[in-house]
C-alpha positions in Angstrom: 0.0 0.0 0.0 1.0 3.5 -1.0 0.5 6.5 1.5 1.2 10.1 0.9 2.5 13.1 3.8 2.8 16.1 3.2 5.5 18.0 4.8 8.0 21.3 4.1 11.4 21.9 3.0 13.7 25.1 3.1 16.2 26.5 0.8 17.8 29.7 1.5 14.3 31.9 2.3 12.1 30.1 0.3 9.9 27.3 1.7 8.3 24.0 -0.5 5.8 21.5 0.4 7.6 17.8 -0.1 5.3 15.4 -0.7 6.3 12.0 2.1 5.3 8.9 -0.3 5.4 5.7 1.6 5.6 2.2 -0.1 5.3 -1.1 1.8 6.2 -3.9 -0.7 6.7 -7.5 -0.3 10.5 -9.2 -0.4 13.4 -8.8 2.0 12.9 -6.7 5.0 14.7 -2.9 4.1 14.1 0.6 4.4 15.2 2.8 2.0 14.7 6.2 1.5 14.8 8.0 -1.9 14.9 11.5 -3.0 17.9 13.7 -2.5 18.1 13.5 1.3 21.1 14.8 3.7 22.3 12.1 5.9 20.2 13.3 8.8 17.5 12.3 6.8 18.5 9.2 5.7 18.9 8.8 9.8 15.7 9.0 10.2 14.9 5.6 9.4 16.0 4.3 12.8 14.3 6.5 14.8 11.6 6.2 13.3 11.8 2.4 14.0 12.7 2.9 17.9 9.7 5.5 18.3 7.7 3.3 16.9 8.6 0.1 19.2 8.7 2.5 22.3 5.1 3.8 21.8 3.7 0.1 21.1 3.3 0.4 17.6 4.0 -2.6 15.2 7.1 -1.8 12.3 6.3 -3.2 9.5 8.5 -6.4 8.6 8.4 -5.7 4.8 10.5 -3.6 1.9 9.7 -0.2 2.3 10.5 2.4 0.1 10.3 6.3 1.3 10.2 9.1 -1.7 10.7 12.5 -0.6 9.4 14.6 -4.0 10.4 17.1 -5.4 13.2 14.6 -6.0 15.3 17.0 -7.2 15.6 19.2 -4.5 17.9 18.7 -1.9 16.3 17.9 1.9 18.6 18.3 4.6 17.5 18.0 8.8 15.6 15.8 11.2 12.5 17.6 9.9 11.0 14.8 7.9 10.9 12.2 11.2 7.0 13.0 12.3 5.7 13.0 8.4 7.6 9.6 7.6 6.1 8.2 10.8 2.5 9.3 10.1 2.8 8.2 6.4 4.3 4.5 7.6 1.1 4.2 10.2 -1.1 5.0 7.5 0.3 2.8 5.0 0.6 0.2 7.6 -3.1 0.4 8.5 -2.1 1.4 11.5 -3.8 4.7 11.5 -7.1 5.3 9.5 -7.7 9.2 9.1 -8.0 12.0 6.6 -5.4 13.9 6.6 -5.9 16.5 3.7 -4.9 19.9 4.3 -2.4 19.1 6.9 1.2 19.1 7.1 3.6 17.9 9.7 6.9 18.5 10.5 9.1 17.7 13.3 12.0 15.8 14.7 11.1 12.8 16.8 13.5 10.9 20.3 13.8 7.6 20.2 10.9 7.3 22.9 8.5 9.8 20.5 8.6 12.8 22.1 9.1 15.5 19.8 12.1 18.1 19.8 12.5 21.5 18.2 13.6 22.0 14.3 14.7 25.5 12.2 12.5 27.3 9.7 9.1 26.9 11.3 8.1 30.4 10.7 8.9 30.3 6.3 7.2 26.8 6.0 4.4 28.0 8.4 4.2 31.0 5.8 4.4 28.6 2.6 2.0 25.9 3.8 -0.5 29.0 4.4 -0.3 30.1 0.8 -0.7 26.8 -0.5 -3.6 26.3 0.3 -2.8 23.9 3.5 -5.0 24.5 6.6 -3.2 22.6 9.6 0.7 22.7 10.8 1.6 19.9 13.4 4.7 21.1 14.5 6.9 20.2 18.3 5.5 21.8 20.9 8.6 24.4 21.2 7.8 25.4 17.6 4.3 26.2 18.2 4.5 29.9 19.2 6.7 30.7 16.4 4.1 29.2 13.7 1.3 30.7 15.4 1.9 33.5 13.9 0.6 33.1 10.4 -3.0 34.0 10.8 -5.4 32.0 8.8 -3.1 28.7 9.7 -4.1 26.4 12.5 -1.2 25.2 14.5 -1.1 22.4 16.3 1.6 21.7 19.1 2.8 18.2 19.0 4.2 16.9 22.2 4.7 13.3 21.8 3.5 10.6 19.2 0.2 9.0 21.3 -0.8 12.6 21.7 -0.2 13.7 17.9 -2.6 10.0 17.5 -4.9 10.7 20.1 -5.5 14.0 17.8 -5.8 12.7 14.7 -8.1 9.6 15.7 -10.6 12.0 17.9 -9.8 10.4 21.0 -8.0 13.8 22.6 -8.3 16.7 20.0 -4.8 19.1 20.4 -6.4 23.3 21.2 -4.6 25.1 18.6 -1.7 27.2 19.7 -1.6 30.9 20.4 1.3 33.7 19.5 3.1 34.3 22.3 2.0 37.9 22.3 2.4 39.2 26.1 5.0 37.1 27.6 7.3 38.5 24.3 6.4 42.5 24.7 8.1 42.2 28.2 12.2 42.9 26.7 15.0 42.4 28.1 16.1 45.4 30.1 19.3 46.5 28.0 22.4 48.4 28.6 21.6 52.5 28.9 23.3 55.6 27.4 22.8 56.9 31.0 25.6 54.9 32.3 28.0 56.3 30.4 30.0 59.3 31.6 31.3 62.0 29.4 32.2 60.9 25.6 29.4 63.9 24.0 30.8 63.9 21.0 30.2 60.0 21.2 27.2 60.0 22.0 25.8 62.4 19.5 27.6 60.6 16.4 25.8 57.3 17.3 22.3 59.2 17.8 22.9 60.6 14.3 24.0 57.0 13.4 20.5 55.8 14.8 18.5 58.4 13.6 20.0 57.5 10.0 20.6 53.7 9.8 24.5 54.9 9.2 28.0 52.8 9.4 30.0 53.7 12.4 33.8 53.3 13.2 34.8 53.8 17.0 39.1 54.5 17.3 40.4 55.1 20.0 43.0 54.1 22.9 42.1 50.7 25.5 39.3 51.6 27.7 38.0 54.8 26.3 34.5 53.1 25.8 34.3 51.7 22.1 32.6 48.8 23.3 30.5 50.1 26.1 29.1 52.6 23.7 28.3 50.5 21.0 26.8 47.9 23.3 23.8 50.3 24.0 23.3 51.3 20.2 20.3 49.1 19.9 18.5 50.3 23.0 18.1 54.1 21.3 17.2 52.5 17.7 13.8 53.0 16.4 10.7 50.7 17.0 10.8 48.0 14.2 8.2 47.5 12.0 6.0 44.5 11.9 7.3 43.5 8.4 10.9 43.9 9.8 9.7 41.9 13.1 8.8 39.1 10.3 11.8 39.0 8.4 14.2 39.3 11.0 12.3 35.8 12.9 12.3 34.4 9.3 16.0 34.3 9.2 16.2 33.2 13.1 14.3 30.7 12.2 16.1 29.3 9.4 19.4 29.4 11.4 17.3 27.8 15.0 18.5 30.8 16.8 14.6 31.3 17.7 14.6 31.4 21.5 12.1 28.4 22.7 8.8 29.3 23.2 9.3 32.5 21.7 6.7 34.0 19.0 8.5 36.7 17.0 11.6 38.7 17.4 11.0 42.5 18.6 14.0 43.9 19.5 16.7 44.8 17.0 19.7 42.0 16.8 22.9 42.9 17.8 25.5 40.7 17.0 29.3 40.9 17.7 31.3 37.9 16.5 34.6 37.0 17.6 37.7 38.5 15.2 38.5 34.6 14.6 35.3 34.1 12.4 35.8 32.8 9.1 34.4 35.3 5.7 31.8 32.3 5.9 30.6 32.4 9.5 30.2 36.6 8.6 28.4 36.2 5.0 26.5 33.0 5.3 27.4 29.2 4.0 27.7 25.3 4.0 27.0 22.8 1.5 23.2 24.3 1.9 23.9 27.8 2.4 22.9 29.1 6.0 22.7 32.6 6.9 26.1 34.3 8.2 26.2 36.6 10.9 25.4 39.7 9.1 22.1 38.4 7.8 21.8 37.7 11.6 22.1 41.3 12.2 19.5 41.6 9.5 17.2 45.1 10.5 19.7 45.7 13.7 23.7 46.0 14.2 26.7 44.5 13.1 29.6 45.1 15.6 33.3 44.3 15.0 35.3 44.8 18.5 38.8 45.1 17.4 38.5 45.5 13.5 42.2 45.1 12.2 42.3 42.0 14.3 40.2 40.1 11.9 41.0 38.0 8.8 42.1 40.4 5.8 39.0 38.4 3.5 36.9 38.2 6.4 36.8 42.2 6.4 37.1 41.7 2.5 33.9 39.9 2.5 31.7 42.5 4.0 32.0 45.0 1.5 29.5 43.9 -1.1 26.5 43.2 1.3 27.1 46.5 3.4 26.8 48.3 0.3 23.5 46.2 -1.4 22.0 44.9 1.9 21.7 41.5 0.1 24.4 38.9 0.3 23.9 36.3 -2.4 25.7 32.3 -1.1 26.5 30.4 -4.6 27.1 27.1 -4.8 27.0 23.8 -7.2 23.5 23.0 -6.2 22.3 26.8 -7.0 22.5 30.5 -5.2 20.6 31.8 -2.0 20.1 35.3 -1.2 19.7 36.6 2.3 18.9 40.2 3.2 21.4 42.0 5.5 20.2 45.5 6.4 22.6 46.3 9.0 23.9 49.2 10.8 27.8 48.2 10.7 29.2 49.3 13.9 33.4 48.6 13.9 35.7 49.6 16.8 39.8 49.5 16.9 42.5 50.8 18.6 44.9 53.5 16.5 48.2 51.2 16.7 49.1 47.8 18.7 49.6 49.3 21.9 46.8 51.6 21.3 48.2 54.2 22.4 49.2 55.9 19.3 47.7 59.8 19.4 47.1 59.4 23.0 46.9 63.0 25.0 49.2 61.6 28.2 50.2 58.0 27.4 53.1 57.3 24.9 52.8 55.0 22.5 55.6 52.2 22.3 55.0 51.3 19.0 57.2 51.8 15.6 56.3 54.0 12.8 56.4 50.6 10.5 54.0 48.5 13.2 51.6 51.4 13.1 52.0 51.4 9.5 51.0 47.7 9.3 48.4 47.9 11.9 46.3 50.6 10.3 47.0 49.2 6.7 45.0 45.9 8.1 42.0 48.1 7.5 40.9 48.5 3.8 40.5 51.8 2.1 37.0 50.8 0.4 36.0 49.2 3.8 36.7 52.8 5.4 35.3 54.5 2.6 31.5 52.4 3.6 31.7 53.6 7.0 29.5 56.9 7.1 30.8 58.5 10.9 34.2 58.4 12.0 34.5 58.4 15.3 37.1 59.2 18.0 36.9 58.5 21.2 38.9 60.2 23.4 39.6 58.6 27.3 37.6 59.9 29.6 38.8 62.6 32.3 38.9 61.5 36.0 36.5 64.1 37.0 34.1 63.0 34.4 34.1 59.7 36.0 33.3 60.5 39.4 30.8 62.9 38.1 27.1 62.3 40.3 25.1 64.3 37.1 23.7 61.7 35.2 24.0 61.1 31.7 21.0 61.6 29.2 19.6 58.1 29.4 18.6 56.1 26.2 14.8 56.9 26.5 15.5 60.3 26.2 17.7 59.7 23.1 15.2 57.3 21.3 12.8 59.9 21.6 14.7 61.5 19.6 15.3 59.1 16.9 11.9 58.1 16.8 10.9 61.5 15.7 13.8 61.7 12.9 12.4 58.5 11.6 9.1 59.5 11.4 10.1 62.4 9.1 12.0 59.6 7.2 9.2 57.9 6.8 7.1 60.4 5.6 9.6 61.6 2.9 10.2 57.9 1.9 6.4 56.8 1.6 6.0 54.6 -1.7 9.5 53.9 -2.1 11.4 51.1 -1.1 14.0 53.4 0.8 13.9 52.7 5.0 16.5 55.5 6.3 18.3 57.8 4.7 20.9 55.7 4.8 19.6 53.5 2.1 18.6 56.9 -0.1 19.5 55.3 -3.7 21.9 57.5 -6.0 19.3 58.9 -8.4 17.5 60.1 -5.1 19.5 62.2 -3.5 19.3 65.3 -5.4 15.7 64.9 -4.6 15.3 64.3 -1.0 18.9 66.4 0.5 18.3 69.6 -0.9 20.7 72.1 0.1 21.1 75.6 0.6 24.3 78.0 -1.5 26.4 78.2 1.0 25.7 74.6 2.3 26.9 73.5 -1.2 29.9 75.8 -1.5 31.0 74.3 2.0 31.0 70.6 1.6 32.5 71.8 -2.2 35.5 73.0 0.0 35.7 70.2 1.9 35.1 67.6 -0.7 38.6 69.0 -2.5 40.3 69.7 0.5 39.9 66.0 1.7 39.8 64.3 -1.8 36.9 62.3 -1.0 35.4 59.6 -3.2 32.0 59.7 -5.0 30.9 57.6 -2.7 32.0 59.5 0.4 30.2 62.4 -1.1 27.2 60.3 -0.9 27.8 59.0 2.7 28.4 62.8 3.7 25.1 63.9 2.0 23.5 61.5 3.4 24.5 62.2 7.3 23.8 65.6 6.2 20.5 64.8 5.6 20.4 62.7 8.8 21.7 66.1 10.5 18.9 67.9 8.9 15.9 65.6 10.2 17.2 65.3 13.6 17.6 69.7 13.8 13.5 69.2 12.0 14.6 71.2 9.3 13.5 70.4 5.4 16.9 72.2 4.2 20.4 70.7 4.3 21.7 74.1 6.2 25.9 75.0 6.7 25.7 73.6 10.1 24.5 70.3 9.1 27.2 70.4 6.4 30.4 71.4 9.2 29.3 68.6 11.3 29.0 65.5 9.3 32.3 66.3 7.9 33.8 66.4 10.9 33.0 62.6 10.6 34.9 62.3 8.2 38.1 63.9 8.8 39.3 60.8 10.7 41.0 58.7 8.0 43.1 61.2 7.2 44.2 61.8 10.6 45.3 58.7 11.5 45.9 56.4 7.9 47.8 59.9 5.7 49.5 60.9 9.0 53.4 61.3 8.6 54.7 59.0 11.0 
């Protein structure tokens, strides 16, 4: 007898139903299973036989044959364990139930309970608009699939209860987003705890306010990392379609926190500086996303920037620029979105104390050199603000005035955004950090003088066409944050200022 599953697969973004054909035959007892699968899927086999057993169920002593179609689609993960079970019951006679309009997915213990498996959230999405009008997923999956509206979800606990379900014996109550128990955030770390570094503090509003790339030099224990550690808590509110996309690629990559419905707060993620170019852009015989598509709608941040991998650094370029990174391999190419706000941080030398106001630096001329050549011109040239950050004065830290907290900041970058999003309404521009080329005469109009300034300043620092941009841009940034419709000379004096630091440090005479 021939029974038919239906069940999901994933590749890259895009989710498709796999149709779980089961085939009990008569000659010598085997199990073989047919239709491009990864080894964990060819695992399944035995434990599916050992759940089986456990949970009093008779296997089937004859040949059976498992397709998993499209065959030409590759299917990788435990995934396809609940399905294949389901569809060797049926086929067994073992289970007698309609089962149209449902899929199942999950991967199953030896004793069949069910555990936890990546890319709910895209096949919950799929199944929806194909037509498909029940998901039996693991119970730690359920919240996530809940989600899709329209879509009944079902959390599967163990393989009597899935049974009890589909026979009528003990129906399964549909699961519920997790909508409450997620709007309660972590607390994170505030502006307000930071003393002195203004300057600081205003370039990474403007940064905020924008959706701009950031570098943080300066000497050991200034605060690089302390201040880019509470970047995300003054971004803007995200959207729901960025709340979706960024759990989308979560969910692909199982870094979905259990039980958890949707992701609400921005990512932040800081790799170590010994991460391969594949960990950062994505990979794997089935590409996977890479840390920057993790980052995906929140920040990027590289703690010690020259102390990474030459193509690791290399390897950023192209998706900071398109906010799309594209994974090719034999089997075909997968394109993950990586909106990020790229947040780096380095010392000026080895020691770090190159430039330092009290300290001296113990370094050579030649090790300096080297140290700063580790850092790309076109990877400087994508970063928007350049920022220095001076150490911080004694009397500054025993300060008792407290610092402007986050809150207060936010505020502030909510409202820039707001004007953002009314001047970008219709487009497919977010921030003004993603204003395209052919736009920006339009939306950074500037006053005479504004344009006979950063005219000077363009030929006095012999900046690129695309630091012209990048300055504009800021400008603009500037502009919305000061709630003013005209790119004004003030706006102009301070975002250059931003960008005055490459040539400081990387065309000083040493």
């Amino acid at each position: 007898m021939v029974s038919q599953v239906y069940s999901m697969g994933l590749y890259g973004m895009d989710a498709f139903p796999v149709e779980v054909e089961v085939d009990l035959s008569s000659g010598l007892p085997a199990f073989e299973v047919v239709g491009l699968p990864d080894e964990a899927v060819k695992e399944s086999r035995d434990r599916v036989r050992a759940a089986l057993k456990n949970c009093g169920f008779e296997f089937p002593v004859s040949r059976i044959t498992v397709n998993l179609a499209p065959a030409d689609k590759r299917k990788e993960g435990p995934i396809y364990d609940l399905p294949l079970l389901v569809a060797l019951l049926q086929a067994s006679r073992q289970l007698d139930c309609s089962l149209e309009g449902s899929v199942f997915l999950g991967e199953l213990s030896l004793t069949g309970e069910t555990r936890p498996v990546r890319g709910v959230l895209p096949m919950a999405i799929a199944a929806k608009e194909r037509g498909f009008r029940r998901l039996f997923v693991p119970a730690a999956n359920a919240p996530e699939g809940a989600v899709v509206e329209g879509l009944e979800v079902y959390p599967v606990g163990s393989l009597p209860q899935l049974l009890n379900h589909l026979t009528g014996r003990e129906p399964i109550p549909p699961a519920e987003p997790n909508g409450a128990a997620q709007d309660a955030e972590a607390p994170m770390p505030d502006f307000s705890e930071v003393r002195g570094q203004a300057q600081a503090k205003r370039a990474l509003e403007i940064a905020a306010a924008g959706g701009h790339n950031v570098l943080l030099i300066g000497s050991p224990g200034s605060g690089k990392s302390m201040l880019a550690k509470r970047l995300p808590s003054i971004l803007p509110d995200m959207t729901f379609e960025e709340t979706i996309e960024t759990t989308k690629i979560h969910s692909i990559a199982g870094t979905i926190p259990p039980g958890v419905s949707l992701i609400r707060t921005r990512p932040f993620r800081a790799p170590h500086h010994t991460v391969s170019p594949a960990g950062l852009a994505g990979g794997g015989s089935v590409p996977h996303p890479g840390e920057i598509s993790l980052a995906h709608n929140g920040v990027l941040f590289l703690d010690e920037l020259p102390e990474f991998s030459r193509p690791a650094m290399e390897v950023l370029r192209q998706p900071i620029e398109n906010g799309w990174v594209t994974i090719s391999r034999v089997c075909g190419s997968v394109s993950y979105p990586c909106s990020v706000m790229f947040v780096a941080a380095m010392n000026p030398c080895p020691c770090g104390y190159f430039g330092h106001p009290k300290r001296r630096c113990t370094c050579t001329p030649q090790a300096v050199s080297r140290y700063l050549a580790r850092v790309s011109g076109p990877l400087l040239d994508r970063l928007d603000l350049h920022i220095e950050v001076p150490p911080v004065e004694f009397d500054e830290l025993a300060s008792d005035e407290k610092a402007e907290s986050s809150a207060e900041i936010r505020a502030r970058v909510n409202a820039a955004r707001a004007v953002q999003n009314d001047r970008f309404r219709g487009t497919a521009i977010s921030c003004n950090a993603r204003i395209t080329p052919d736009r920006l005469r339009d939306f950074c109009r500037m006053s005479g003088q504004s344009v006979a300034l950063l005219k000077t300043a363009f030929e006095r620092f012999s900046l690129s066409a695309r630091a012209y941009d990048r300055v504009l841009k800021v400008c603009r940034t500037i502009a919305d944050l000061d709630r003013s419709e005209i790119i004004e000379p003030r706006h102009v004096a301070e975002a250059v200022q931003y960008r005055s630091l490459d040539r400081k440090y990387w065309t000083r005479e040493l």
